[in-house]
N, CA, C and O atoms as a GROMACS GRO file, in nm:
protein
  240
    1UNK      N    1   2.705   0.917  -1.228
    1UNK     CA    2   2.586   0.844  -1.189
    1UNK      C    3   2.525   0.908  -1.066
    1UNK      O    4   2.577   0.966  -0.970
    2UNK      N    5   2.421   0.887  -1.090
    2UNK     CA    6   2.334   0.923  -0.972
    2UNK      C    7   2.395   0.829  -0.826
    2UNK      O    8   2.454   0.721  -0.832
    3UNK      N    9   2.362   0.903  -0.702
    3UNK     CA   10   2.391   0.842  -0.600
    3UNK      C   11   2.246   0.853  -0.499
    3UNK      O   12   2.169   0.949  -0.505
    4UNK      N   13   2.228   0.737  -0.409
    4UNK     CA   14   2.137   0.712  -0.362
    4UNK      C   15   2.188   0.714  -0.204
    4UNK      O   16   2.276   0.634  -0.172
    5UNK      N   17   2.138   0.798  -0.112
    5UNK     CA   18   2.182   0.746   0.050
    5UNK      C   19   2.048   0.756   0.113
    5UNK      O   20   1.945   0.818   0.084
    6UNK      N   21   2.083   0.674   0.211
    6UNK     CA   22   1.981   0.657   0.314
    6UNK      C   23   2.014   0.613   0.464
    6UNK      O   24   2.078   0.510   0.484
    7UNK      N   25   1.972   0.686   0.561
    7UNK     CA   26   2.020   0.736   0.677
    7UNK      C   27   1.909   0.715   0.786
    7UNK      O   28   1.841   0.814   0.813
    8UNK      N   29   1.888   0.623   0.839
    8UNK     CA   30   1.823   0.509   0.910
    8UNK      C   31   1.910   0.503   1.043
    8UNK      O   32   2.017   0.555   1.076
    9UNK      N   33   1.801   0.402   1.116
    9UNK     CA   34   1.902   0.383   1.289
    9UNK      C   35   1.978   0.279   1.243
    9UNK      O   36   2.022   0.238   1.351
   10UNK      N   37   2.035   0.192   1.142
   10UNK     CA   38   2.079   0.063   1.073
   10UNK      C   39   2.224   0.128   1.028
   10UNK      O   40   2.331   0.067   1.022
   11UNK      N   41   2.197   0.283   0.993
   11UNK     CA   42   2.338   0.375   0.937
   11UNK      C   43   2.342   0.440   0.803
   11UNK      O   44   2.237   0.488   0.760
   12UNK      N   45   2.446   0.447   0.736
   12UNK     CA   46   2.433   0.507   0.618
   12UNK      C   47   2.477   0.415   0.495
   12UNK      O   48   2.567   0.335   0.519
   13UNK      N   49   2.429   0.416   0.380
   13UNK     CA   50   2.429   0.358   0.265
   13UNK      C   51   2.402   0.414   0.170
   13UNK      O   52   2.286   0.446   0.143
   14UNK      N   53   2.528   0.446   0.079
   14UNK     CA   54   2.579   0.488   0.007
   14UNK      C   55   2.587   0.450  -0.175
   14UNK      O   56   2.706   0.442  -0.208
   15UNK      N   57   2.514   0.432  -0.265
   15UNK     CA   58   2.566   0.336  -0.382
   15UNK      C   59   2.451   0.404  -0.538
   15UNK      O   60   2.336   0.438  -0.568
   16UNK      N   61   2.489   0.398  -0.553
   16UNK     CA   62   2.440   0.445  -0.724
   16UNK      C   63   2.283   0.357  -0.765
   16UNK      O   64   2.287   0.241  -0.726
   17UNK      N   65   2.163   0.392  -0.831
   17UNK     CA   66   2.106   0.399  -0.842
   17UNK      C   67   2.104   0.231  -0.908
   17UNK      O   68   2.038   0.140  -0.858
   18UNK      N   69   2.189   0.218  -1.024
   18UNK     CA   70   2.251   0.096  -1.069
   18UNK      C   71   2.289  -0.018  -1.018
   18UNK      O   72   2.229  -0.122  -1.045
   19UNK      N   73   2.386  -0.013  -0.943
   19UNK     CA   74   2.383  -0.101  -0.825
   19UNK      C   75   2.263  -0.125  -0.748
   19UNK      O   76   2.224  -0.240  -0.732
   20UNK      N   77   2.208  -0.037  -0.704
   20UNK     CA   78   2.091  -0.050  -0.624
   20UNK      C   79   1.982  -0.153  -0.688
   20UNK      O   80   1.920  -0.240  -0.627
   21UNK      N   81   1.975  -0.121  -0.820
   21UNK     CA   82   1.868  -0.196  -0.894
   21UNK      C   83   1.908  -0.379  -0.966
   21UNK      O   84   1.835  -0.468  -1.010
   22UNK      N   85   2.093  -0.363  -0.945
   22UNK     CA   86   2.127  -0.498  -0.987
   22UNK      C   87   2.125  -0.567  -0.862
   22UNK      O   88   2.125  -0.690  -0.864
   23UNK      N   89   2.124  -0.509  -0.761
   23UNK     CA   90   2.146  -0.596  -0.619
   23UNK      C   91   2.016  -0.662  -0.611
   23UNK      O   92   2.010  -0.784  -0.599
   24UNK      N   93   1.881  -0.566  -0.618
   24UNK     CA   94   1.781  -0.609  -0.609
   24UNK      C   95   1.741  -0.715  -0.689
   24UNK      O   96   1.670  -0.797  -0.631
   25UNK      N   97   1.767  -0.737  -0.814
   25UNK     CA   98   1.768  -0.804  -0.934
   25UNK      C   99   1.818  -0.936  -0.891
   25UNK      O  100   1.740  -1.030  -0.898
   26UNK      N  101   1.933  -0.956  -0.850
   26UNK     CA  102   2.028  -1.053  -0.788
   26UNK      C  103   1.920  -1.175  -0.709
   26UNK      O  104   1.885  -1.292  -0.727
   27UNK      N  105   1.893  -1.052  -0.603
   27UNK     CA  106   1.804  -1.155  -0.500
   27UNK      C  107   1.723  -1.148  -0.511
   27UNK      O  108   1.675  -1.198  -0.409
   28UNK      N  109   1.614  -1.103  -0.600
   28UNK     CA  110   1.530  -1.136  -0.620
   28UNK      C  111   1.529  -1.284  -0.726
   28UNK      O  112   1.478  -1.389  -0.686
   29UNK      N  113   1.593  -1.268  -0.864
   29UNK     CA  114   1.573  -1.382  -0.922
   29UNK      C  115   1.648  -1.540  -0.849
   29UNK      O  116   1.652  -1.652  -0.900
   30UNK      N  117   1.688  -1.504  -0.745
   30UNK     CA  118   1.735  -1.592  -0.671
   30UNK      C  119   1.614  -1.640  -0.566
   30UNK      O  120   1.611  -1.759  -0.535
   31UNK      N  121   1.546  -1.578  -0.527
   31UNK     CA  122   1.429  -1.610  -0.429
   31UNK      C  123   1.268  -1.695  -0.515
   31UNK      O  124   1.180  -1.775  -0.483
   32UNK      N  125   1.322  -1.588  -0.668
   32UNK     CA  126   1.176  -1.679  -0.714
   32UNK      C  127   1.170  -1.785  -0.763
   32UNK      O  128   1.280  -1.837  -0.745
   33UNK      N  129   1.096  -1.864  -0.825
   33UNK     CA  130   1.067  -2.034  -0.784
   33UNK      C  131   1.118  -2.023  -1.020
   33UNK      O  132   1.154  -2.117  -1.091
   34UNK      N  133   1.098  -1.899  -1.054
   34UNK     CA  134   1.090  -1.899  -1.219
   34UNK      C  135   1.173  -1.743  -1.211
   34UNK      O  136   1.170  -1.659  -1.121
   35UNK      N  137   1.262  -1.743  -1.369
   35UNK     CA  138   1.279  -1.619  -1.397
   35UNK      C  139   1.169  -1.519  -1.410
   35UNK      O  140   1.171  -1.405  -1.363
   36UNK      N  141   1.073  -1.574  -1.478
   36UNK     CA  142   0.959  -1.444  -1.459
   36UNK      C  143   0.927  -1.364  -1.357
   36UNK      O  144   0.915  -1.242  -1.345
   37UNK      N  145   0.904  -1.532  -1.225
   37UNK     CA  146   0.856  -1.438  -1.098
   37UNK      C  147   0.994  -1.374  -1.044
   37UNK      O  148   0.974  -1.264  -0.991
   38UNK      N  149   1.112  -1.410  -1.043
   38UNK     CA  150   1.216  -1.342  -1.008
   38UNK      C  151   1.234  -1.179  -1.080
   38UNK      O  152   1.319  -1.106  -1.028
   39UNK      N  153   1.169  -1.136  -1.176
   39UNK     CA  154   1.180  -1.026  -1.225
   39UNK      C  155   1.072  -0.959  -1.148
   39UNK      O  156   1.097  -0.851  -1.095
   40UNK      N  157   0.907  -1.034  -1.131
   40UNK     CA  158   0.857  -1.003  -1.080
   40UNK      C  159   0.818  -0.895  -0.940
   40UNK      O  160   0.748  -0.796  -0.918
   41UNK      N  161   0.908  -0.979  -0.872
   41UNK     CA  162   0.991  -0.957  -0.745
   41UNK      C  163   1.070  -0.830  -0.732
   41UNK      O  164   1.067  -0.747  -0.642
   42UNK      N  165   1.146  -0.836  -0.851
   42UNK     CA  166   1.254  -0.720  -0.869
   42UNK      C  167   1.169  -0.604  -0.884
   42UNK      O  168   1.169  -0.494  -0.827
   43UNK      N  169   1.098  -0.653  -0.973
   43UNK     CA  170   0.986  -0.479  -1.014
   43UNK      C  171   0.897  -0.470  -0.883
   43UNK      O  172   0.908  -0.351  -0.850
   44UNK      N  173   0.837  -0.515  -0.816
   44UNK     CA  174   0.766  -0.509  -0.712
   44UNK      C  175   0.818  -0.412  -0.572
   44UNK      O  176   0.779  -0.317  -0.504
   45UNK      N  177   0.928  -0.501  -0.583
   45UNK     CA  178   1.053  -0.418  -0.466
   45UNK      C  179   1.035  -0.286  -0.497
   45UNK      O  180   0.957  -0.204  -0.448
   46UNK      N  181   1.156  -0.267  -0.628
   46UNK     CA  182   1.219  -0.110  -0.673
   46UNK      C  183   1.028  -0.024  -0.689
   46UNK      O  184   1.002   0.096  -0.688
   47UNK      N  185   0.958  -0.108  -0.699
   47UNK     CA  186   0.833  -0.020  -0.708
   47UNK      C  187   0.823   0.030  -0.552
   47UNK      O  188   0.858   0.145  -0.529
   48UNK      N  189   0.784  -0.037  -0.464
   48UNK     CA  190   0.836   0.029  -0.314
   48UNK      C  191   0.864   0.118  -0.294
   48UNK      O  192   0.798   0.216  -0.260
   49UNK      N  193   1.007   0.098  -0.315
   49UNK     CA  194   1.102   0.170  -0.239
   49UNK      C  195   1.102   0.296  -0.306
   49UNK      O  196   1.145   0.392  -0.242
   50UNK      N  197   1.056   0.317  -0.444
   50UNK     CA  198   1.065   0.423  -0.495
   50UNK      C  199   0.908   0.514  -0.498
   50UNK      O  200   0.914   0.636  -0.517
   51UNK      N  201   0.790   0.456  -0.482
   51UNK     CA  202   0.683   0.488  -0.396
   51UNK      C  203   0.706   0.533  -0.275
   51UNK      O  204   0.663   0.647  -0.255
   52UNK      N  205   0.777   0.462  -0.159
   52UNK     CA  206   0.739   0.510  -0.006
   52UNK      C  207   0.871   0.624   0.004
   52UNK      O  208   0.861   0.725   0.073
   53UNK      N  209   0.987   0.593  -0.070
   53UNK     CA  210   1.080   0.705  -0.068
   53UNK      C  211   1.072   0.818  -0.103
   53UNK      O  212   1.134   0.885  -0.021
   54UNK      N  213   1.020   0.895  -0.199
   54UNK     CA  214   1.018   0.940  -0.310
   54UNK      C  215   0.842   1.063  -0.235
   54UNK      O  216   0.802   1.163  -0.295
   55UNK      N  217   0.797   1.023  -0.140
   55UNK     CA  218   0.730   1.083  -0.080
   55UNK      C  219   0.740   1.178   0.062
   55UNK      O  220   0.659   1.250   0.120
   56UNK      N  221   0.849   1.148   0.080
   56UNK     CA  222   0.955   1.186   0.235
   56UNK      C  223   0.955   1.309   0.205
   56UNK      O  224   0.934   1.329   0.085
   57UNK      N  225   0.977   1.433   0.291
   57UNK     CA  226   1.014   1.548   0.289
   57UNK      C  227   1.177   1.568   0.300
   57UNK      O  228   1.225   1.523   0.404
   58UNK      N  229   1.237   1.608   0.240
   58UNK     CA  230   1.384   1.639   0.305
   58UNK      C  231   1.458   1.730   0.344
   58UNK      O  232   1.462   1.842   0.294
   59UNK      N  233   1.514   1.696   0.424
   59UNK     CA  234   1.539   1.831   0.532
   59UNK      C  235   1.671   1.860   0.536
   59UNK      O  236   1.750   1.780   0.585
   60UNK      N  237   1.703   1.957   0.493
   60UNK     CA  238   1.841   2.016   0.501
   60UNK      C  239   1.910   2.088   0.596
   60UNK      O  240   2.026   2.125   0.574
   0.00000   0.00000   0.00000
């Protein structure tokens, strides 16, 4: 599996692409008021993070 890190003043975090997307899933359908908007939520997020990430330069 793919692995995902990210290295912030918060530290490092470490976890598979999978996880990443069931965690989000988790709390999201937990925050919304309906399963729909709880999926909602979920796609909204992983849309984010994979927009503002996914544009970074990386530096080796």
């Amino acid at each position: 599996m793919e692995r995902v890190r990210s290295s912030e003043n918060t530290g490092t975090i470490e976890t598979t692409i999978g996880d990443l997307i069931a965690a989000i899933s988790e709390i999201a359908l937990a925050a919304g008021k309906t399963e729909e908007e709880g999926y909602e939520l979920a796609s909204m997020t992983l849309e984010y993070i994979l927009r503002t990430k996914s544009h970074r330069p990386t530096l080796h």
